[in-house]
Each structure stands twice: as C-alpha cells, then as structure tokens.
N, C-alpha and C positions, 0 to 999 in steps of 0.2 A: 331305691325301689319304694314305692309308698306301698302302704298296709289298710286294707279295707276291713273293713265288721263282715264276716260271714255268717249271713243269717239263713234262716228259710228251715222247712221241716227234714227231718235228716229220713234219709232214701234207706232204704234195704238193700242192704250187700248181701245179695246169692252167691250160696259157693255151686260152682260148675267144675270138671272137670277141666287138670292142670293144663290146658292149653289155652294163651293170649286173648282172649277175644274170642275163642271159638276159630281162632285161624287156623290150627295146627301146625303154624309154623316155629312155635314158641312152647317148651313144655315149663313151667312154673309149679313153684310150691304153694305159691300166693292164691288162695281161693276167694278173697273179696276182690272181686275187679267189676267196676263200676262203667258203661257204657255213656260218654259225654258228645261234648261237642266242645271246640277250642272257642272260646268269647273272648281273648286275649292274649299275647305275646310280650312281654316286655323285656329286650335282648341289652342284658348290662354287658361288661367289661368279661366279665367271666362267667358269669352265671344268666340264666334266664326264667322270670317268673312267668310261668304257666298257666293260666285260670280256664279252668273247663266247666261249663255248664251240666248239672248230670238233673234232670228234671228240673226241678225249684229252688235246687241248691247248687251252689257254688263251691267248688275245689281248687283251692291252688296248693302246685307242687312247683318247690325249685331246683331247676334239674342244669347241667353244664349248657353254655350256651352252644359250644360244639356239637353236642347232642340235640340239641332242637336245631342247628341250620343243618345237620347230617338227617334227620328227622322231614324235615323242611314244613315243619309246625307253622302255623297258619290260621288265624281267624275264618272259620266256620267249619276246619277239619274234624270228623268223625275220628272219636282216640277211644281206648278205654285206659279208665283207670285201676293200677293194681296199687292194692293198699297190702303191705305184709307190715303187720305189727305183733309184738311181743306182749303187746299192754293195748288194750281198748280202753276210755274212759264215757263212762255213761251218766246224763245229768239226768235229775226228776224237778221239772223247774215247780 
C-alpha cells in the first residue's frame, strides 16, 4: 500500500448523541464521528486502505478487507467516520 501526505485544514469533530451517523441503528461510545465520502478503496491481501474525503481533508483508516467487501465500500459512498481515541494530539504550526 503506498502512503500519501495528508494535508489540508483539520475539520471539527462534533460530538452528537451515541448513535452512528444519526441512523439509530448503531449505539456507540465514540462521539467524534466525522461525515465523509469514500475517494478510494485499495483491497490488499488482508487488509484494506480506506480514504474518505471529510470537507478539505483527507482520512484514511485501515480496516479488514472482509469488512469493506461485507460493507461493499465503494468510491463516492457517503460513510461516516468514528474516531474513539484515548490520546488526541494537537500541533500549533
């Protein structure tokens, strides 16, 4: 898998109430979940890199590839993303 620069200004992650997306079909702990669009797919051996467009920036996550063909992930699919982290890190350039 090749590795890009992700650049661009970083988005505000609103927390909403623990459902996926506002679907209700999902209750989560994770309250930063970012609304994208899929701008790529790249299906390895095992794994599969993800890149979603969320406004001017760019996110990739690498998730099983079994999970994105049971998914059936797709360049220009509407997803969101859930970020659950323990540790944020914040630059002041």
């Amino acid at each position: 898998m090749a590795r890009r620069q992700v650049g661009g200004e970083v988005s505000q992650a609103r927390s909403r109430a623990a459902t996926l997306g506002g679907s209700g079909k999902m209750k989560l702990s994770a309250r930063n979940q970012l609304k994208g669009k899929v701008s790529e797919v790249v299906l390895g051996t095992v794994t599969a890199l993800v890149t979603v467009k969320v406004g001017s920036n760019t996110i990739e996550s690498v998730i099983t590839r079994r999970s994105a063909e049971e998914m059936e992930l797709k360049k220009g699919d509407d997803v969101v993303v859930v970020i659950k982290a323990t540790e944020v890190m914040i630059e002041k350039p």
